[in-house]
C-alpha positions, -999 to +999 in steps of 0.1 A: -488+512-369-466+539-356-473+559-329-473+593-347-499+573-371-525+570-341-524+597-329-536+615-362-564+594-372-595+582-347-596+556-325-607+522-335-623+492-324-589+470-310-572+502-306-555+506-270-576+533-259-558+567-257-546+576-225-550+615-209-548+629-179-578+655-169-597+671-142-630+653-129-657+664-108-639+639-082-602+648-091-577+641-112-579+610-131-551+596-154-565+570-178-562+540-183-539+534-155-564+543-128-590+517-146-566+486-147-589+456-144-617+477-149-642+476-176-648+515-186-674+527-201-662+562-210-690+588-229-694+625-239-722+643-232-732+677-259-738+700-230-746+706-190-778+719-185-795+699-208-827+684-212-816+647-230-784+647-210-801+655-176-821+620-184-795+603-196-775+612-160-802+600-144-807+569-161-767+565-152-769+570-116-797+544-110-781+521-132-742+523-112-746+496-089-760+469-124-727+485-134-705+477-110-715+442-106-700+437-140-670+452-133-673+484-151-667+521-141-685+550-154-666+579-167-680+614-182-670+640-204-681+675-220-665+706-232-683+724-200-661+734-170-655+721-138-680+744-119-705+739-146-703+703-140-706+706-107-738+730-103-756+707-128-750+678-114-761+690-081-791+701-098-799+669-112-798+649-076-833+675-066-854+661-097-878+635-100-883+619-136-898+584-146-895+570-111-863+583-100-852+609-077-823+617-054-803+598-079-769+606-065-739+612-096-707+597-078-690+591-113-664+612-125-668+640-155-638+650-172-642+688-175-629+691-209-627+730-219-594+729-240-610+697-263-578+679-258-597+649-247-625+648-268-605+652-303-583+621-291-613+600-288-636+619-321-660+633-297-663+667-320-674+665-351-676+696-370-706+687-393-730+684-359-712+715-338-678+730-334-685+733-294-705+701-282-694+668-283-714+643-299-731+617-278-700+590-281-698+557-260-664+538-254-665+503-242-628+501-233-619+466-210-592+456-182-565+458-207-575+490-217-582+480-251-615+496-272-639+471-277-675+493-287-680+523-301-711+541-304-725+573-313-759+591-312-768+622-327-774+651-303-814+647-303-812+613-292-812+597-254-789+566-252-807+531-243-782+522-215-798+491-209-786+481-248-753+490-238-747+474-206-762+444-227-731+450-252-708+448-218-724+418-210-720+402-241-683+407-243-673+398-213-698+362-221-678+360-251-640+366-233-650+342-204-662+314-229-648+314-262-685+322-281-706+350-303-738+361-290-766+359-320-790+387-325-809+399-297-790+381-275-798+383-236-782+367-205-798+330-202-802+326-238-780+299-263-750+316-276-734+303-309-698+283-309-669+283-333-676+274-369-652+250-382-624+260-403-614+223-418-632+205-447-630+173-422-643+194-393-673+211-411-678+175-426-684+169-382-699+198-376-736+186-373-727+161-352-726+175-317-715+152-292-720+170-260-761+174-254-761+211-250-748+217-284-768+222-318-762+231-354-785+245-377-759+240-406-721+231-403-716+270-403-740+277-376-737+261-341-752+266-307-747+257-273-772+258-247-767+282-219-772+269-188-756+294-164 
């Protein structure tokens, strides 16, 4: 696909994630290249000031340091301005809500008044509002390519926890060649390859290493004991 091709139609999952630079509520950040290595997980908010958002930042900022042990920056994004950004977030760092206060909001938020940013990555759509962005999430990894996306309509709070579960899942499945089955959590058995040989599904019930099980020739488990 060419490059004028891309850049008319929306990002996909496998997509190199599109690259921008844009002011932040801690400078200038040009992305991806100040995220190589990184895990990202970039996501638009509808508007500063509030009330869904404000919890959501919250949840965020107690959350950073389970994020960075996985390797993964946090990066922000509305149509508000810089100074908007700013007073709000310093606002948020006086409440108290559901057991956390003086949450601090180190991340970045790309200040996004000309939309240039948020059309690249389908943050606006028109049917919902023509001046917020919709509640997107990017799961973009080390080679800045897109691996999740996700998007909540504007009355809903994001479950973080579910998507730092989706990071963690990835990176399980990078690191050691599996899928993670439904409801999937750290500790618990993840599923192998299937077979793609007659003679190898014929051998796929009978798993020679002890940690591995199959519930059909199509369906195979290993034991995780990490």
């Amino acid at each position: 696909m060419n490059e004028e091709t891309m850049n008319n139609r929306l990002p996909l999952i496998g997509d190199k994630a599109p690259s921008f630079q844009a002011l932040t509520t801690n400078g200038t950040v040009h992305f991806p290249e100040d995220y190589k290595g990184k895990w990202v997980l970039f996501f638009s908010h509808p508007s500063d000031f509030t009330p869904v958002c404000t919890t959501e930042f919250m949840t965020l900022a107690s959350m950073k340091e389970e994020f960075k042990a996985l390797n993964t920056e946090l990066l922000g994004l509305s149509v508000d301005s810089l100074y908007s950004h700013i007073a709000w977030i310093r606002k948020i760092e006086e409440l108290e809500w559901n057991g956390m206060k003086n949450v601090k909001i180190d991340f970045p938020v790309i200040a996004d008044l000309n939309m240039k940013v948020s059309t690249k990555y389908g943050m606006l759509q028109p049917n919902v509002s023509s001046t917020q962005a919709v509640r997107a999430v990017f799961i973009i990894d080390p080679d800045s390519v897109i691996r999740s996306i996700v998007y909540y309509p504007l009355t809903t709070g994001r479950n973080f926890e579910e998507i730092k579960r989706v990071i963690m899942a990835l990176q399980k499945a990078d690191a050691e060649h599996c899928s993670t089955p439904a409801n999937w959590t750290p500790g618990k058995d993840v599923i192998i390859p299937t077979p793609v040989t007659c003679e190898a599904a014929a051998a796929g019930m009978a798993c020679t290493n002890e940690d591995e099980y199959a519930l059909d020739w199509f369906l195979r488990f290993r034991k995780d004991n990490k």
